[in-house]
KOLKOL-96675 format. One line per field, with one value per residue (C-alpha): residue in three letters; residue number from 0; y, z, x; chain. Coordinates in steps of 0.02 Angstrom, whole numbers. Each point is the difference from the previous one (the first is absolute). Layout:
# residues N
r = (ALA;...) $
k = (NUM;...) $
py = (Y;...) $
pz = (Z;...) $
px = (X;...) $
c = (A;...) $
***
This chain:
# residues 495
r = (UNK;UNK;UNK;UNK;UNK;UNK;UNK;UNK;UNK;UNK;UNK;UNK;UNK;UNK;UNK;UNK;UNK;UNK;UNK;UNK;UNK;UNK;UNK;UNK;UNK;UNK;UNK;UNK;UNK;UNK;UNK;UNK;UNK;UNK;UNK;UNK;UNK;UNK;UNK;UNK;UNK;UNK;UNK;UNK;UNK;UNK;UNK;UNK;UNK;UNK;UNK;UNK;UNK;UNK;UNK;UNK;UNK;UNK;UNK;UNK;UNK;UNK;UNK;UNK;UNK;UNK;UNK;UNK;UNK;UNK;UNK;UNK;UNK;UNK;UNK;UNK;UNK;UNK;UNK;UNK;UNK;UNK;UNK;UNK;UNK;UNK;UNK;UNK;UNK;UNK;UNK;UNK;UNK;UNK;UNK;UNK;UNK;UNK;UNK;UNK;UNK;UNK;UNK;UNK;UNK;UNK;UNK;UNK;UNK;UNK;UNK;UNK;UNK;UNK;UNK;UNK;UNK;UNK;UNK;UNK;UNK;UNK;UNK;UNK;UNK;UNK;UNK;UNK;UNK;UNK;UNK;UNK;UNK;UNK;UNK;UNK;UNK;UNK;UNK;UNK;UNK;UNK;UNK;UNK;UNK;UNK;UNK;UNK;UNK;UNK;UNK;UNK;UNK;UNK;UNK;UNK;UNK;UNK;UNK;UNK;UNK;UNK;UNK;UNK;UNK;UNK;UNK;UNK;UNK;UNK;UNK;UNK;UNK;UNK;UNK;UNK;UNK;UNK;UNK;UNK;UNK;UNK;UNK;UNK;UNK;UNK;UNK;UNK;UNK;UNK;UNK;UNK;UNK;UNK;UNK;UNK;UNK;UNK;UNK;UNK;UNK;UNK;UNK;UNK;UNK;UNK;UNK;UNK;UNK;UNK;UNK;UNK;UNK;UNK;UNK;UNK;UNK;UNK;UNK;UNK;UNK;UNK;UNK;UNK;UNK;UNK;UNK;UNK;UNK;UNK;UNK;UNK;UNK;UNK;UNK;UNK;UNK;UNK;UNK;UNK;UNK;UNK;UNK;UNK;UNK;UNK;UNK;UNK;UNK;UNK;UNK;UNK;UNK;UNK;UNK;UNK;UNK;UNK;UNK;UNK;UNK;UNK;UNK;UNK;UNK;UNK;UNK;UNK;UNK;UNK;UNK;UNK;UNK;UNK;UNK;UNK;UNK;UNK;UNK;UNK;UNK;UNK;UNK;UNK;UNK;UNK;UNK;UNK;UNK;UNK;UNK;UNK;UNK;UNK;UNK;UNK;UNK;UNK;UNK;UNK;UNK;UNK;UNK;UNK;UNK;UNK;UNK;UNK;UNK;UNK;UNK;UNK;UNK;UNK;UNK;UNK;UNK;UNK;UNK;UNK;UNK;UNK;UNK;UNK;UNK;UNK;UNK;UNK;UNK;UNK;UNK;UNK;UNK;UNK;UNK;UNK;UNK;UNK;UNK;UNK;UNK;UNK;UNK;UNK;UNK;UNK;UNK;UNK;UNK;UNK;UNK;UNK;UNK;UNK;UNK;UNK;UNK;UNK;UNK;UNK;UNK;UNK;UNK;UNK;UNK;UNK;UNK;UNK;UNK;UNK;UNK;UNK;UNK;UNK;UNK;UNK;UNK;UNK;UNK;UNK;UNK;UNK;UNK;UNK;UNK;UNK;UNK;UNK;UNK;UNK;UNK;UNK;UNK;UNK;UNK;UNK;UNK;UNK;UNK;UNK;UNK;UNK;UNK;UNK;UNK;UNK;UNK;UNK;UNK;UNK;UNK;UNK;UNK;UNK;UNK;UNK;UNK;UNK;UNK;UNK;UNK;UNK;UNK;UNK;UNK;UNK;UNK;UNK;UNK;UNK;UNK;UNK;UNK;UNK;UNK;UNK;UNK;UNK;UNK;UNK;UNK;UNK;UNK;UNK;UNK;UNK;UNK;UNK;UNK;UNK;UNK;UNK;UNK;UNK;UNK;UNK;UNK;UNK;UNK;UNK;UNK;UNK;UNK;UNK;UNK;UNK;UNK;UNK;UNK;UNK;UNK;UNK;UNK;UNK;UNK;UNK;UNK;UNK;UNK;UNK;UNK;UNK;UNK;UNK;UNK;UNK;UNK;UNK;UNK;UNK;UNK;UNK;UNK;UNK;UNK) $
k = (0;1;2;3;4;5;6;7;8;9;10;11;12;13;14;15;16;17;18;19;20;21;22;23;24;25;26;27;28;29;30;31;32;33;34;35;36;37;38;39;40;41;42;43;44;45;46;47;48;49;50;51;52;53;54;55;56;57;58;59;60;61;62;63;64;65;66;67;68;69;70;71;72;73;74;75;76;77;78;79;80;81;82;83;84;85;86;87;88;89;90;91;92;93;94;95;96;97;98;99;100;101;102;103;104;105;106;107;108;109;110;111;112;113;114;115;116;117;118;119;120;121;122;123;124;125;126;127;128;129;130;131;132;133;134;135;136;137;138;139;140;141;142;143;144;145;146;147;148;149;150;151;152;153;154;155;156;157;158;159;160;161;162;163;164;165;166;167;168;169;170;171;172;173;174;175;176;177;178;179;180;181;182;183;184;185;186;187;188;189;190;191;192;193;194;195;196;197;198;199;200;201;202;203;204;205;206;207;208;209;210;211;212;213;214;215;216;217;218;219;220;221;222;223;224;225;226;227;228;229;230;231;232;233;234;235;236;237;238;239;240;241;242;243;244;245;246;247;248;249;250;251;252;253;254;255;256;257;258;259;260;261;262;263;264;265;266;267;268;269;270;271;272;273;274;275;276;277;278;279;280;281;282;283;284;285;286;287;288;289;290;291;292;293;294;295;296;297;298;299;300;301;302;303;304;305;306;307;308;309;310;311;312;313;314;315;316;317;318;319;320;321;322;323;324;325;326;327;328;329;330;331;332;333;334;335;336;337;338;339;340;341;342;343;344;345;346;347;348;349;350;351;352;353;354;355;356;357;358;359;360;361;362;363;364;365;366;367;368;369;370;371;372;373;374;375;376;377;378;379;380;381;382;383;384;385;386;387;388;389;390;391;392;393;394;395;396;397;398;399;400;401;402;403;404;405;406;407;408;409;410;411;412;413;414;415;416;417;418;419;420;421;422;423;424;425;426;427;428;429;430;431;432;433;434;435;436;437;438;439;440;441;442;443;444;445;446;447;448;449;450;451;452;453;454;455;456;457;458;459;460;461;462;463;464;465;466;467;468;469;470;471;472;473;474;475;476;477;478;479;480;481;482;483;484;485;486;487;488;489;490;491;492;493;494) $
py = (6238;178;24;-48;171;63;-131;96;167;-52;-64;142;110;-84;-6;161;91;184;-44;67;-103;126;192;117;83;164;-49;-80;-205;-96;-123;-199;8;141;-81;-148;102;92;-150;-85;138;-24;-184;40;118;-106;-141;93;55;-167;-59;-99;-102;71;-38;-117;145;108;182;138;113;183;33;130;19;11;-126;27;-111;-120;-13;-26;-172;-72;45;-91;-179;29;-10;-161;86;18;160;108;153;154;138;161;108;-76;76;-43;-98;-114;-30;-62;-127;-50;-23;-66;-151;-37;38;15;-29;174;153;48;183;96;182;110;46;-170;-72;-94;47;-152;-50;-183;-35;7;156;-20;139;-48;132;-134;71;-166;-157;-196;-169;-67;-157;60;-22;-146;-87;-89;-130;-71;55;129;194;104;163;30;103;70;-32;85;-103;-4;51;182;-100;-45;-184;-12;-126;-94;-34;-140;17;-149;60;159;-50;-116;117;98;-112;-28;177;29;-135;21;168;1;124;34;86;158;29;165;-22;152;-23;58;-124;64;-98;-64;-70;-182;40;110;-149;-60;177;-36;-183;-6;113;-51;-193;76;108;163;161;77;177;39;148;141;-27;179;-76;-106;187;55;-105;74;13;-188;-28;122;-91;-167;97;89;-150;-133;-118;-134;-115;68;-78;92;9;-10;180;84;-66;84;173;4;-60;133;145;-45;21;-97;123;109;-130;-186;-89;-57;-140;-75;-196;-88;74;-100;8;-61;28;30;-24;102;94;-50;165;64;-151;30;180;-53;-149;138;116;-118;-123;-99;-24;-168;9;-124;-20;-77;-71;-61;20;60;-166;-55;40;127;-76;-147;28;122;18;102;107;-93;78;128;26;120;100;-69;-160;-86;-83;-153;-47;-135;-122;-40;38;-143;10;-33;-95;37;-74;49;-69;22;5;-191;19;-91;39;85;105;172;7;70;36;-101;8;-108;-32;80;182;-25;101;-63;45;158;39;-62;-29;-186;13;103;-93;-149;73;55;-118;-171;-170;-99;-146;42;-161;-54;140;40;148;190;108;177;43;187;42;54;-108;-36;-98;-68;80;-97;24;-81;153;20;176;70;58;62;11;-101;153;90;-133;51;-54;146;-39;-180;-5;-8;120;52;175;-12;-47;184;74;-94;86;167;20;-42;164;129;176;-114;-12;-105;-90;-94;-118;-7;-90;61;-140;110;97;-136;99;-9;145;63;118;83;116;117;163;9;28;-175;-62;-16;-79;-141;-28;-33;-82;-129;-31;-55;-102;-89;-83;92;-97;48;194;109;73;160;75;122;101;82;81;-136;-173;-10;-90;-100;2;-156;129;-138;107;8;-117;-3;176;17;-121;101;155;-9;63;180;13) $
pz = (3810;-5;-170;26;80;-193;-71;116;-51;-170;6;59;-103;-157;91;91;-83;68;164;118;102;109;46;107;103;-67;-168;-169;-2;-90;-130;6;-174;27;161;-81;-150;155;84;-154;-51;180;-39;-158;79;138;-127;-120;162;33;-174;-7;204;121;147;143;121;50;-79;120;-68;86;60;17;15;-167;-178;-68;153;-60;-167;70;123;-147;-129;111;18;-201;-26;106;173;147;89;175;16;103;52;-122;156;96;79;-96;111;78;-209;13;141;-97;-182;99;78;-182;-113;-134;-192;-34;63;-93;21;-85;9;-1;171;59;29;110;-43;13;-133;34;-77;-171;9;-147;-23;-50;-137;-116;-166;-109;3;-12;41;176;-102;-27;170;126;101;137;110;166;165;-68;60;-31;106;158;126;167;181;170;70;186;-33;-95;-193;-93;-57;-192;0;-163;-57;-138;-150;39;199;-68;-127;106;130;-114;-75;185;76;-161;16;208;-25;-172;-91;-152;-171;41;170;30;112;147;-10;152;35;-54;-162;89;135;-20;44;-150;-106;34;-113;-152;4;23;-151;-114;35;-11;-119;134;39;139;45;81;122;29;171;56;-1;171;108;-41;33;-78;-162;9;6;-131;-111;29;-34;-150;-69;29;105;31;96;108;73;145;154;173;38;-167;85;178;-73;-93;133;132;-120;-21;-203;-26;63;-144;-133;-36;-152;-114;-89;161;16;71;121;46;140;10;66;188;132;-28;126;12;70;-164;-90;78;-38;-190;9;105;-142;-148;33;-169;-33;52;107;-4;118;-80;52;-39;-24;-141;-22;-47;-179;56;154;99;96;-16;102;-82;144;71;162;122;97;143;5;94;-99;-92;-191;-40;-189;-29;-118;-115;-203;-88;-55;175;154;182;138;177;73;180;22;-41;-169;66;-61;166;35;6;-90;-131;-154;-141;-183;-140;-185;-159;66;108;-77;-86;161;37;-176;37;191;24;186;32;-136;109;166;-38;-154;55;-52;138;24;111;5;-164;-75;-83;-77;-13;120;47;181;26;167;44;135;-21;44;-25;85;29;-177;-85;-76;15;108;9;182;-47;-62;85;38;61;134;167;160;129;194;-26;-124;-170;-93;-153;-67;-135;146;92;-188;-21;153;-13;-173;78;86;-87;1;-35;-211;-11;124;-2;152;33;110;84;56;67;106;31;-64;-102;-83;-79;-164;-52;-128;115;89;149;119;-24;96;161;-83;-71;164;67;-125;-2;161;-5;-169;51;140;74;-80;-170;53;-116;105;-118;-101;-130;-96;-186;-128;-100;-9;-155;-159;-109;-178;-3;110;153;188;-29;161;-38;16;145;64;-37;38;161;147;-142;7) $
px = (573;28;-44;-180;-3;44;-113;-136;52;-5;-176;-77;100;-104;-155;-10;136;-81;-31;105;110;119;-47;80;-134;-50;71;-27;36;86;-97;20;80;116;68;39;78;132;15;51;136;72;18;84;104;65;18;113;84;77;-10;-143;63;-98;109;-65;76;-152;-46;-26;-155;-15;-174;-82;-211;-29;-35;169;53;-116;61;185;-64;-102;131;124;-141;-18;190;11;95;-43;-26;25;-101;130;-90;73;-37;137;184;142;61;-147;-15;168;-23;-159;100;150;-128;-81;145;-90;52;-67;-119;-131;-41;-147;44;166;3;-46;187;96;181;73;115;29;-181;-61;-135;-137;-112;-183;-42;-128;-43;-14;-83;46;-70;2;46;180;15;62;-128;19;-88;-17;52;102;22;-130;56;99;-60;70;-19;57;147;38;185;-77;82;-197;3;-77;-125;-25;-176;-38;-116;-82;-67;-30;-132;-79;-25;-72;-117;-65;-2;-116;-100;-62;-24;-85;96;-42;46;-96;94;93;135;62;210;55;158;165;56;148;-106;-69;-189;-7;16;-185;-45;117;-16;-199;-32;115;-81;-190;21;-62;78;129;1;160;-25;132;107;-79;-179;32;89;-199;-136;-135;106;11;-183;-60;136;-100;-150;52;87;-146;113;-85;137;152;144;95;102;-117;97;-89;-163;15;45;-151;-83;79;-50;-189;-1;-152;-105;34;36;-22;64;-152;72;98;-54;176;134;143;134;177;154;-19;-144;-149;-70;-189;-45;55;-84;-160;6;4;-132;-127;24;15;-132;6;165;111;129;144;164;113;160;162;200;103;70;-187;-49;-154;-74;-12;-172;-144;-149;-163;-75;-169;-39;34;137;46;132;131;-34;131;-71;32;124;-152;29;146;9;-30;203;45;-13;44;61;20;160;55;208;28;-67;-183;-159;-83;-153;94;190;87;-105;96;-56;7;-34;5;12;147;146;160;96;117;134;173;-32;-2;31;-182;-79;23;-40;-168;-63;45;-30;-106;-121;-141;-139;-35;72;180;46;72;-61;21;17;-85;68;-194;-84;-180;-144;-171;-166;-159;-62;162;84;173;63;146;33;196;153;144;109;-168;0;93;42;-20;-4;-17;-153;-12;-80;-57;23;-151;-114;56;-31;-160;-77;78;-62;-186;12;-118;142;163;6;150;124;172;54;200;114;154;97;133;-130;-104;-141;-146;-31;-160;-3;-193;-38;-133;18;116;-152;-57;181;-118;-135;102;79;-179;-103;139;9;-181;34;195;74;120;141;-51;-11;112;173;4;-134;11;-121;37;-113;23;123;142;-62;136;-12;-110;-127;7;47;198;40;195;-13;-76;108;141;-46;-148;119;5;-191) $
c = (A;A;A;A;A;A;A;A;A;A;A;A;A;A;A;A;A;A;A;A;A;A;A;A;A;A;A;A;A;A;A;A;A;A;A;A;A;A;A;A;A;A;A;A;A;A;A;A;A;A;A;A;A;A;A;A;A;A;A;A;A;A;A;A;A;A;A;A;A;A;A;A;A;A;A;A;A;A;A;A;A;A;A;A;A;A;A;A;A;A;A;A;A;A;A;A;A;A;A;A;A;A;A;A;A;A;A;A;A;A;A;A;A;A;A;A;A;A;A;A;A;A;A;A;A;A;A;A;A;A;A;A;A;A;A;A;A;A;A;A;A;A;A;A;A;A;A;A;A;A;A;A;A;A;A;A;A;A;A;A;A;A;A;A;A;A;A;A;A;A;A;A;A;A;A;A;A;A;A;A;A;A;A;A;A;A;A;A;A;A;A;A;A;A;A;A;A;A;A;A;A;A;A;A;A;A;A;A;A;A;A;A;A;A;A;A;A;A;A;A;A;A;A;A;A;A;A;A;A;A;A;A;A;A;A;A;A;A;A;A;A;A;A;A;A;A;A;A;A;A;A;A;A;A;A;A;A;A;A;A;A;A;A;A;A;A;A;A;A;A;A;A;A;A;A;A;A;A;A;A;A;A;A;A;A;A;A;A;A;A;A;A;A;A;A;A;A;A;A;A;A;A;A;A;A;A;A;A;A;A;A;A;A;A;A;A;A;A;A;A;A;A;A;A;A;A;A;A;A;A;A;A;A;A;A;A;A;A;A;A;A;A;A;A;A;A;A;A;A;A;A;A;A;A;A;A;A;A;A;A;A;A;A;A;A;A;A;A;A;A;A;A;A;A;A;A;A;A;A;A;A;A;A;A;A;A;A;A;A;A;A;A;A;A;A;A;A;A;A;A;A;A;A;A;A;A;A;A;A;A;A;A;A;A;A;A;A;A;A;A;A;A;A;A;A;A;A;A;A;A;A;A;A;A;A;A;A;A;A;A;A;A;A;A;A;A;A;A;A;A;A;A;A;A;A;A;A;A;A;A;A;A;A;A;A;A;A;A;A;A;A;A;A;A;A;A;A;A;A;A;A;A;A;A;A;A;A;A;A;A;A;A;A;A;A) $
***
């Protein structure tokens, strides 16, 4: 199954052999037929490596925002491995954790300085000056692994989730299909490499034959850098995090400049804001707008919802509907299908599980009969529901639920209405159990302490009322550009 994405590659390398299929903004791209020229040198490469046995172990590829990355993930599908993207930028030692999780048969590192000294694994470096046939080259079928990627685990060591070939394309094949996607798209990467939503970018234009811009990192610290690049570059669809979104929003760029060719912008990754959202559908009045949702261990998403009416600020927007490669189910805490639960997935996009960890594989994707139906299913550890018109929400996630002075509570519902307020840009909600306390984080200026205090009081009941507020020019971003909540969560009794 993975070689189909060759099969595509090669295709449009016959058809369209001067198109361009990956660019770095700002810079010249990289044709259809040379990419598949690189990416078949990396494939030799890695094949003479291990003398013609590509191992079944997986093969770590350094990323960074740029096509030689590109070439490394492709090279590794074209050799018949399996791959997991590690973010070159990284510390020597959270590398280490990550290579110590994966153990991977080898690293494969594009430039000099891009090295993780670690002599217990095979280091290849990708310098592709000749050509060969993909055909030289192992394929392999069914639910195999495709790539690994990694997820936050709740002791602080990332669990590598292992996506199939098979879920990957059919995702694919759907997300294409609903939103009409087509050869001529040009596609805005702003997702990390190493972070699962950025596979929607690679996957989707390799399968329609389109374009991806990758954008530098430095685009998203200035706003109106971003949007000129969508301008310049004649986006005309972009994936990104809610948080990318709201600091556009909070600087007011689209009074000087709004992207031409902009027709599709999609959001993933954490809750967005709908004061931010609303900012963007004011200003760009003919472009979709699309929440989508899911979890890593989904291959892209389980649910989106296109944007079909207004919404006020403090609202919360619904997932909507599932993908046609999965199917949900909302089970309450005795595994029963109820009318607000745990949102479960299943089908052909749930993941392979978590690499050489049987005993969280099992916790979270389980094997379970529920009516009629028996199956594999992924528990998310979000809790939704359905509203009056049928579409599926996602109200929060199970450690986001608390109990404080004897009620329960959810933390996005506190976020949901303090991001409604017109001079707060951003907001985390916290709990200290120790202190009892809820505590509220907002990116705004310290004046506005009062003003929070006061405009919630007429929005909460008192039990939902923040213990400890705090006000900061602007709220920690991780590396996926999502508000850095461990952080905070470390760090909040600093600030």
């Amino acid at each position: 199954m993975q070689n189909k994405w060759i099969e595509r590659l090669e295709y449009f390398a016959s058809v369209q052999p001067d198109k361009v299929i990956f660019k770095e903004a700002g810079k010249e791209g990289v044709t259809y037929s040379r990419f598949l020229g690189k990416v078949s040198d990396v494939a030799r490469i890695l094949s003479e490596a291990f003398d013609g046995n590509i191992p079944t172990e997986p093969i770590a590829v350094s990323v960074e925002r740029n096509v030689a990355s590109l070439v490394a993930v492709f090279g590794v599908i074209a050799a018949g491995g399996w791959y997991v993207p590690i973010d070159a930028g990284l510390p020597q030692e959270r590398a280490k954790i990550l290579l110590d999780v994966c153990k991977p048969a080898a690293i494969l590192c594009s430039s000099p300085e891009d090295n993780f000294d670690f002599s217990n694994i095979k280091q290849i470096k990708v310098e592709p000056d000749e050509s060969c046939s993909f055909r030289d080259f192992k394929d392999r079928d069914g639910a195999l692994p495709m790539f690994g990627i990694f997820t936050s685990g709740s002791t602080g060591i990332p669990k590598l989730v292992v996506k199939d070939g098979i879920g990957i394309w059919e995702f694919i094949t759907s997300y294409c299909n609903i939103f009409e996607f087509g050869p001529d798209e040009r596609f805005g990467n702003q997702i990390p490499f190493y972070f699962d939503a950025s596979t929607k970018d690679i996957f989707a234009t390799v399968y329609l034959g389109a374009t991806t811009i990758i954008f530098p990192q430095k685009a998203f610290s200035f706003p109106m850098n971003l949007i000129q690049l969508l301008d310049e570059e004649k986006i005309t669809s972009f994936v990104c995090v809610p948080s990318v979104m709201s600091v556009t929003a909070q600087y007011d760029v689209f009074s000087a400049l709004k992207p031409g060719a902009l027709k599709n912008v999609l959001f993933v990754g954490e809750r967005m804001p709908v004061k931010s959202l609303n900012y963007w559908r004011d200003s760009l009045t003919d472009c979709r707008f699309v929440n989508l949702y899911g979890s890593t261990e989904v291959a892209g998403n389980s649910c989106y919802y296109i944007i079909d009416r207004d919404f006020s600020n403090d609202d919360i927007l619904p997932i909507g509907h599932p993908f046609d490669t999965a199917r949900i189910f909302l089970l309450d805490e005795s595994g029963q299908e109820a009318d607000e639960g745990e949102i479960c997935v299943t089908g052909a996009g749930v993941a392979l599980g978590y690499y050489q960890d049987k005993e969280k594989t099992d916790a979270v994707f389980k094997e379970v009969q529920i009516g009629s139906f028996s199956g594999r299913v992924y528990f998310s550890g979000d809790f939704g529901k359905k509203n009056e018109r049928g579409e599926y929400v996602c109200i929060t996630r199970k450690d986001s639920q608390i109990k404080h002075i004897g009620h329960r509570i959810e933390l996005g519902d506190i976020e949901a209405c303090v991001s409604g307020l017109d001079y707060v840009y951003e907001c985390c909600c916290l709990y200290s159990k120790e202190d009892e306390a809820i505590v509220l984080i907002c990116a705004c200026d310290e004046q506005y302490k009062k003003n929070i205090r006061k405009d919630l009081k007429d929005k909460l009941p008192k039990y939902m009322l923040p213990q400890q507020y705090i006000c900061l020019p602007k709220l920690p971003h991780n590396r996926n550009g999502k508000i850095d909540r461990a952080e905070l969560n470390k760090c909040w009794r600093e600030l």
